[in-house]
C-alpha positions as CSV (number, residue, x, y, z in Angstrom):
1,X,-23.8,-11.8,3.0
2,X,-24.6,-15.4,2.2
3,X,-28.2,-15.1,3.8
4,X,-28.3,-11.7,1.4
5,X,-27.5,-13.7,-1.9
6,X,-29.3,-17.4,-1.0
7,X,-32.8,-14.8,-0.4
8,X,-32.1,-13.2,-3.4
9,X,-31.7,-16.2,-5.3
10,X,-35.0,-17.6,-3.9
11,X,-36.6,-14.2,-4.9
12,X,-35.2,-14.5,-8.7
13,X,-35.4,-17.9,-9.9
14,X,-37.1,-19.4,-6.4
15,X,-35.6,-22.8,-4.9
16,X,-32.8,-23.8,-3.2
17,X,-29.2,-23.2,-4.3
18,X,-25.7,-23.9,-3.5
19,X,-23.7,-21.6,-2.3
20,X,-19.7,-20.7,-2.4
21,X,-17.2,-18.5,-1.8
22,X,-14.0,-17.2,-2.6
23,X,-12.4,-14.2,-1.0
24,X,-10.2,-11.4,-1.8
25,X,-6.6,-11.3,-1.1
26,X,-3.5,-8.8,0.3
27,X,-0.1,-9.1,-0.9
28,X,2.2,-8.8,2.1
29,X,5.6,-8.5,-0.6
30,X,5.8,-9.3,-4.3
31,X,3.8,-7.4,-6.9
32,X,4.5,-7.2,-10.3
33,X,6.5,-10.3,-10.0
34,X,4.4,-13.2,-10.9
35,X,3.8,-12.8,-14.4
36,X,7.7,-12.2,-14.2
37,X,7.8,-16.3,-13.2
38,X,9.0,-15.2,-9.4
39,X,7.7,-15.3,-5.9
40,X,4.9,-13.6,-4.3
41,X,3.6,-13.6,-0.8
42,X,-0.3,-13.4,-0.4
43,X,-2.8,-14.1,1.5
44,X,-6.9,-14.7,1.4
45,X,-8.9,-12.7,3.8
46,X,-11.8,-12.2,5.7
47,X,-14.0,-10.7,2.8
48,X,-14.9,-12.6,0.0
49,X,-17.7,-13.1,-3.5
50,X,-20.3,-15.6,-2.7
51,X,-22.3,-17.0,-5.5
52,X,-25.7,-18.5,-5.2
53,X,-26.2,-20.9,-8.2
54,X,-28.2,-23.9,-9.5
55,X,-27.4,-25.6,-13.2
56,X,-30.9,-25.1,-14.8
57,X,-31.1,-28.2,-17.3
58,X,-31.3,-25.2,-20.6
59,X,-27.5,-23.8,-22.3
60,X,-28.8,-20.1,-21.0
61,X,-27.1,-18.9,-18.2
62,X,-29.2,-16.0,-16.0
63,X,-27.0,-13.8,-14.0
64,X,-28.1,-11.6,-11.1
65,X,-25.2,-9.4,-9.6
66,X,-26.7,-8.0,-5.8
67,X,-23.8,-5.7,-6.2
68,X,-24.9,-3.6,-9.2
69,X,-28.4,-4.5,-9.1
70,X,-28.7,-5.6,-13.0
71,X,-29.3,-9.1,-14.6
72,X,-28.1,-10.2,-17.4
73,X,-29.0,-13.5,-19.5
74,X,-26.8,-15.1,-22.3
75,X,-25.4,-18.6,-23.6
76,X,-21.8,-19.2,-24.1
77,X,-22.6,-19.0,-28.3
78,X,-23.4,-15.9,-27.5
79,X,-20.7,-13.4,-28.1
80,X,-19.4,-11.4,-24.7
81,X,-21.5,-9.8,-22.8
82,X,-21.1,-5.9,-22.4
83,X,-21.3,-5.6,-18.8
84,X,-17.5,-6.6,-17.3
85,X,-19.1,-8.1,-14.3
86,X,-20.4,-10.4,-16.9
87,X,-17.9,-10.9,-18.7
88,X,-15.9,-12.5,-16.0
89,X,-18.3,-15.4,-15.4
90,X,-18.8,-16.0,-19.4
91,X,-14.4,-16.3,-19.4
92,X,-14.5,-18.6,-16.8
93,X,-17.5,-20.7,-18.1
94,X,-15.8,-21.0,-21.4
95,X,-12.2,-21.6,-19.6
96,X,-13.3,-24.8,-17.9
97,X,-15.0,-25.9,-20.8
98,X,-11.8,-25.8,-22.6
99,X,-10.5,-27.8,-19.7
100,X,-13.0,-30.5,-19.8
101,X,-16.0,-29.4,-17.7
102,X,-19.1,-30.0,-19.1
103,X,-20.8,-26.6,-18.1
104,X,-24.1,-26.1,-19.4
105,X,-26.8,-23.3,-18.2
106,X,-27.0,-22.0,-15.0
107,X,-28.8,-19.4,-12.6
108,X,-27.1,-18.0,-10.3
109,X,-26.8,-14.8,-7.8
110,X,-23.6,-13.4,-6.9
111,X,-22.1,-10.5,-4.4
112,X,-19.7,-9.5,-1.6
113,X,-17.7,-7.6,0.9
114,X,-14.7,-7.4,-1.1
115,X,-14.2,-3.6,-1.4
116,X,-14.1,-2.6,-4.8
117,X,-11.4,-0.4,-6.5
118,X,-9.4,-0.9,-3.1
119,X,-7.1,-3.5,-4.9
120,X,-8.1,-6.8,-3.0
121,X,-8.5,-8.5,-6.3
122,X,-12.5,-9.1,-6.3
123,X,-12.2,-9.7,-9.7
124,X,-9.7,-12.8,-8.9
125,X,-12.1,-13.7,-6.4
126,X,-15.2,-13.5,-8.7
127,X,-13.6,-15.8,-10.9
128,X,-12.3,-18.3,-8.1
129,X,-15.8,-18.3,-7.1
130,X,-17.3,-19.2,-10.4
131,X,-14.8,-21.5,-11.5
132,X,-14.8,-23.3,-8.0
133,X,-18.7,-23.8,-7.9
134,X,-19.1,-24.5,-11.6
135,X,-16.3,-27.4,-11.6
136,X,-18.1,-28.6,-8.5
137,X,-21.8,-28.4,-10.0
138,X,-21.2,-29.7,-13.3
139,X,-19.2,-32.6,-12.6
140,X,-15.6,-31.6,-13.1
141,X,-12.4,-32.7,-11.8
142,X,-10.3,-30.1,-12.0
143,X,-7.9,-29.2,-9.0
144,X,-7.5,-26.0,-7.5
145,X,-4.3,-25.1,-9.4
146,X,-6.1,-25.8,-12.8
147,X,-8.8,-23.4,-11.6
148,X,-6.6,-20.5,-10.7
149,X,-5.3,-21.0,-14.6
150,X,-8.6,-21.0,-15.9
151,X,-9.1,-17.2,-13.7
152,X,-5.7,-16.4,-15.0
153,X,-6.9,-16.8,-18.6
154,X,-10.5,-15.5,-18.0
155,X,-8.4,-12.4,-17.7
156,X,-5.9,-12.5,-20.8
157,X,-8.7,-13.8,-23.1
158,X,-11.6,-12.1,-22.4
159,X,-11.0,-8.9,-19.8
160,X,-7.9,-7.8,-21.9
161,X,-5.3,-8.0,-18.6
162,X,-2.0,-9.8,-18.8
163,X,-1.8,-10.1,-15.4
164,X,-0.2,-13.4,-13.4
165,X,-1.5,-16.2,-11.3
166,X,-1.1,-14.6,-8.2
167,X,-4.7,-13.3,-7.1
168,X,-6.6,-16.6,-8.4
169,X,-4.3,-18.7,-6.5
170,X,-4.4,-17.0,-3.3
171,X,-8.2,-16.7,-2.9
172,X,-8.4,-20.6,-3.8
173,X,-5.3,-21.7,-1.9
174,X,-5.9,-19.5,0.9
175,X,-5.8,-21.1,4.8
176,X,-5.9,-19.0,8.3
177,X,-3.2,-17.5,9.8
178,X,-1.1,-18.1,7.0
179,X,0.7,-16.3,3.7
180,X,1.4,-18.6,0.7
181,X,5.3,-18.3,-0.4
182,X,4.7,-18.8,-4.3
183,X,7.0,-19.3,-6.9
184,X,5.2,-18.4,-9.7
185,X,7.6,-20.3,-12.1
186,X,6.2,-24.0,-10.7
187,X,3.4,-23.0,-9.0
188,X,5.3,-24.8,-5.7
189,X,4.4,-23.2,-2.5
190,X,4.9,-23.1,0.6
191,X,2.5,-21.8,3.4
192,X,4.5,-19.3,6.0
193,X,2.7,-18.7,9.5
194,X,1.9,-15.5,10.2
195,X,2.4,-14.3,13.7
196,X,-1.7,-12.5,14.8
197,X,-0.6,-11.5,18.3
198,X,0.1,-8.8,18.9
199,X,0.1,-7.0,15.5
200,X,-2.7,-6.2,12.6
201,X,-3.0,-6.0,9.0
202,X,-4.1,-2.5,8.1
203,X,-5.1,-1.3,4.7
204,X,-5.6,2.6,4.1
205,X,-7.6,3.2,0.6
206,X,-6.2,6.2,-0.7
207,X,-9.5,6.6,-2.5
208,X,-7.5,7.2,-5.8
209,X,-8.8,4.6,-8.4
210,X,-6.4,2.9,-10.8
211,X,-8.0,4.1,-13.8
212,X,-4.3,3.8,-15.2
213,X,-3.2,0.2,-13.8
214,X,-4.9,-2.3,-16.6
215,X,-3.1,0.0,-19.6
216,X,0.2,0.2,-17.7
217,X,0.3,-2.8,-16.4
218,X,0.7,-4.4,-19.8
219,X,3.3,-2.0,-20.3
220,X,5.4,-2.6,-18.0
221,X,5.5,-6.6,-19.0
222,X,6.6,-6.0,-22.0
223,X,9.4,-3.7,-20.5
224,X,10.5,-6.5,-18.4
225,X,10.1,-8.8,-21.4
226,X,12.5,-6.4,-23.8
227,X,14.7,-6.6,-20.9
228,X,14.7,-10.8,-21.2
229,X,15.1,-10.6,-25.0
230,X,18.8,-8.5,-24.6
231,X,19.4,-10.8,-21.7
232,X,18.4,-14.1,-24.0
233,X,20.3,-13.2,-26.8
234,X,23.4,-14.5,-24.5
235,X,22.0,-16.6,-22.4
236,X,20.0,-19.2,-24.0
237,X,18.8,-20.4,-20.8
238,X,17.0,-17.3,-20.0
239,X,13.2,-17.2,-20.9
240,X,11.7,-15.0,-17.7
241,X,13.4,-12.7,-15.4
242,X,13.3,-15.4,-13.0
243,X,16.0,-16.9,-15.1
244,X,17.9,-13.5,-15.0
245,X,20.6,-13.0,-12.1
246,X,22.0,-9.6,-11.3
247,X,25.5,-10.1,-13.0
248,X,23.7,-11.1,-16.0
249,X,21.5,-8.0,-15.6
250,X,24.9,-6.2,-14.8
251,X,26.7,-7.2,-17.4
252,X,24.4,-6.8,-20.2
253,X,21.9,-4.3,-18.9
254,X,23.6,-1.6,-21.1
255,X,22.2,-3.4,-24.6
256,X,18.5,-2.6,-23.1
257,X,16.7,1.1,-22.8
258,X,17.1,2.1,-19.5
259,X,13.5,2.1,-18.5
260,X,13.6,-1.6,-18.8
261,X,16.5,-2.2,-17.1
262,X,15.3,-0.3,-14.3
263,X,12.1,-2.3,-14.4
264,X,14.3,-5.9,-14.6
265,X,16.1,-4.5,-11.7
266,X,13.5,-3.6,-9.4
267,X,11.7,-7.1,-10.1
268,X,14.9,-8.9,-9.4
269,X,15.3,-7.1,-5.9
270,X,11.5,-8.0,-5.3
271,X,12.1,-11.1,-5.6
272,X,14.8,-11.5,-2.9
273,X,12.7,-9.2,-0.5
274,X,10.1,-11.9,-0.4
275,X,12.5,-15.1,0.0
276,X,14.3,-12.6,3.0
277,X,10.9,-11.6,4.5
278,X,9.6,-15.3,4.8
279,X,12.7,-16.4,6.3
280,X,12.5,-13.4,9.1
281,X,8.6,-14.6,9.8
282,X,9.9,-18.1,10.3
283,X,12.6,-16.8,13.2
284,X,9.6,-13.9,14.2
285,X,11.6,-11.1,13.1
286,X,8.9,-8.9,12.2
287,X,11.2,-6.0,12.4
288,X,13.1,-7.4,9.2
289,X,10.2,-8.0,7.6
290,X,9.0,-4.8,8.1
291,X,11.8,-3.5,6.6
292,X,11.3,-5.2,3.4
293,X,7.8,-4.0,3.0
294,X,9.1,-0.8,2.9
295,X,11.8,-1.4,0.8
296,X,9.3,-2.9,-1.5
297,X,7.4,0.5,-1.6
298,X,10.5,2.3,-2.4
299,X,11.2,0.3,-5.5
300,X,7.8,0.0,-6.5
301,X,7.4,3.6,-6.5
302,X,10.7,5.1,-8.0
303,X,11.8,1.7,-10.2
304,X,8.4,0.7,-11.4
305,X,7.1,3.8,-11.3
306,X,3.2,2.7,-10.0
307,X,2.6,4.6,-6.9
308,X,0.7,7.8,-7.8
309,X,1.6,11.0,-4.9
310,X,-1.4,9.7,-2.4
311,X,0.1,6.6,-1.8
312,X,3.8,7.4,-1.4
313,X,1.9,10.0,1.3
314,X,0.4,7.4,2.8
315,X,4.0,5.2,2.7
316,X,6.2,8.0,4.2
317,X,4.0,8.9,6.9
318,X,3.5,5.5,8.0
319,X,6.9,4.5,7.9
320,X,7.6,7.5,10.2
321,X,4.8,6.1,13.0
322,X,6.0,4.5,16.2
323,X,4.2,1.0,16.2
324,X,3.9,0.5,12.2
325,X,6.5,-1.9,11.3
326,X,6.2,-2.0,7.2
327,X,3.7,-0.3,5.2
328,X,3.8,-0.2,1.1
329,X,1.3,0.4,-2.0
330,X,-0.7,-3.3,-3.2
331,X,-1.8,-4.4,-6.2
332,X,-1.2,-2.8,-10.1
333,X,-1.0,0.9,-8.8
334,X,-1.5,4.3,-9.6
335,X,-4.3,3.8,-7.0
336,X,-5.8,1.8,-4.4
337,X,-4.3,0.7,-0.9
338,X,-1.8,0.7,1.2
339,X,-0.9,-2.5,3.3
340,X,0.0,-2.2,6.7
341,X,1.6,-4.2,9.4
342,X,1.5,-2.7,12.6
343,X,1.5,-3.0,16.4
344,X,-1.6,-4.0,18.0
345,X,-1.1,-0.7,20.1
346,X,-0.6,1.9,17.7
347,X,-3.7,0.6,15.3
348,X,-6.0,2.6,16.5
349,X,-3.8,5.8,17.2
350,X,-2.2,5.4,14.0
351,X,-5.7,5.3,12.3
352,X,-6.8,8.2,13.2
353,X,-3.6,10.4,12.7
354,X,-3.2,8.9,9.3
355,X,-7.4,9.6,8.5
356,X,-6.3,13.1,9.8
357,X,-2.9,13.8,7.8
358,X,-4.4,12.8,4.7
359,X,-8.1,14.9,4.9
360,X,-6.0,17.6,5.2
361,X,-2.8,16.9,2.1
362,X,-5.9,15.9,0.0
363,X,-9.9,17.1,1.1
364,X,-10.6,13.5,1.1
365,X,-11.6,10.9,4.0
366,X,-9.1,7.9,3.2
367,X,-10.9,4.6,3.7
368,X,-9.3,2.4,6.6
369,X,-10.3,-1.8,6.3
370,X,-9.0,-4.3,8.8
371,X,-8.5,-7.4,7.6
372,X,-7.7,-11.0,9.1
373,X,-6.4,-13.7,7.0
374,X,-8.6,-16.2,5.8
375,X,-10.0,-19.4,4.4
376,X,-9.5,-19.8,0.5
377,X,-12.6,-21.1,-1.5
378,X,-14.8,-23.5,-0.4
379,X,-18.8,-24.5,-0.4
380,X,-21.1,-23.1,2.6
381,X,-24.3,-25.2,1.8
């Protein structure tokens, strides 16, 4: 892929460019916990946006996605750009500028082998790529923390989506062989080895796409934030759910709706699952932390209520295969992939069994990707 984009760039605007890249990420336990200030336990992967790009000395930035095949040329007067693709590189452009970086124009040539729709997050990863190489090529000092904020708020600002840090931190932050423990509250984290022999990372795309997840999402965060306001109103400490115990959820939970109390609830048992799954990978239970992927399905689907039927078909039949130790849905829902951690042995039995099972519930070939975990962002040449 980086051959693909620095040829392309050549053919477009000719010369030599720089290239970076930033790559998707899975979410071994934690969703829909980090805009909820909690922890989350990603990790970058093996498949990643690379970006081809040269400032150009004008304020006009030319765009060239491989991916869709169109250009697109603006300035950042200009007001958004239609395209979303575009959209994402304008937010980020105007995000560092906002944080000090002196971007001016730029041409640049951008694509990947981050499977789209499949909930890896090339969104987070297109914007980690942009904001990495333009704080790089125009001078900037901004860490990689401040980056992942400026992704986070290319998203509120300009895509519309409330989401949290997660996915912008773990494709910058990302290192091999390792998930990132990260309380979202501090942005403090701790890297947790993850254990390669003798077990793979599966994902099953249930070919389903989220149509509903950007709408809902916002949804549910503001359920969990009615929740917080019946909480606050007694406890004056409490600003997130992350300030929220369960005997305060007990004992007040009756003075919310009970949608959002079910949504507090589930967010507050996610949270746990991810601080007992990292301390099972540090003694090499894998068993146990198994188990919490799959309870982490469970309350996604029947708490949160963002599974959709293919994925909880996916769930149940994996969780009763010999050799798959934790399987639940990733990412905002209603759609997308399932995450896997499985025996080396049964990965290719279970593969096709599961391919099988699922051609026949729905007339449609699920998408299997293997992935490894990764290197974070970083400059190739």
């Amino acid at each position: 892929m980086q051959q693909k984009i620095t040829e392309l760039f050549k053919e477009k605007f000719s010369g030599t460019p720089s290239v970076y890249c930033s790559p998707g990420r899975v979410n071994l336990i934690g969703d829909h916990t980090d805009y909820n200030n909690g922890f989350v336990l990603p990790a970058a992967i093996d498949k990643a946006i690379y970006v081809a790009i040269r400032p150009n000395g004008t304020q006009k930035i030319d765009l060239y996605s491989a991916d869709y095949g169109k250009s697109v040329s603006f300035t950042l007067d200009d007001p958004k750009p239609e395209e979303l693709w575009a959209s994402f590189v304008y937010g980020i452009s105007k995000e560092l500028i906002n944080m000090g970086v002196n971007v001016g124009g730029f041409d640049a040539v951008f694509g990947g082998d981050v499977p789209l729709g499949a909930g890896l997050s090339s969104s987070a990863a297109l914007e980690s790529a942009f904001g990495y190489a333009l704080n790089h090529q125009f001078g900037g000092s901004l860490d990689r923390r401040q980056i992942a904020r400026a992704g986070q708020l290319t998203e509120h600002n300009y895509i519309g989506v409330m989401c949290g840090i997660m996915d912008q931190f773990a494709s910058l932050f990302g290192e091999k062989d390792t998930l990132i423990k990260l309380d979202c509250r501090s942005l403090e984290f701790e890297a947790v080895p993850l254990r390669t022999d003798g077990y793979r990372i599966l994902l099953v795309d249930s070919m389903v796409k989220h149509s509903l997840a950007s709408s809902e999402y916002n949804v549910r965060r503001r359920q969990c934030e009615e929740g917080v306001a019946a909480i606050a109103k007694h406890e004056p400490g409490v600003e997130t759910l992350r300030d929220v115990t369960g005997t305060m959820l007990e004992k007040y939970g009756h003075e919310m709706d009970p949608v959002s109390l079910k949504r507090c609830r589930f967010v507050l048992e996610e949270n746990r699952r991810v601080e007992e799954g990292c301390e099972a990978l540090k003694r090499g239970d894998m068993t146990t932390f198994g188990r919490n992927m799959n309870g982490s399905h469970f309350g996604l689907s029947r708490q949160y209520e963002v599974s959709c039927p293919e994925l909880d078909f996916i769930a149940d039949f994996a969780q009763n295969y010999e050799g798959v130790l934790g399987a639940r849905m990733m990412g905002g829902g209603f759609g997308g992939c399932v995450i896997h951690l499985i025996e080396e042995g049964a990965h290719d039995s279970y593969r096709d069994a599961v391919q099988k099972a699922y051609k026949e519930k729905y007339a449609v070939e699920p998408r299997i990707i293997d992935v490894i975990i990764g290197e974070g962002s970083r400059r190739l040449v």
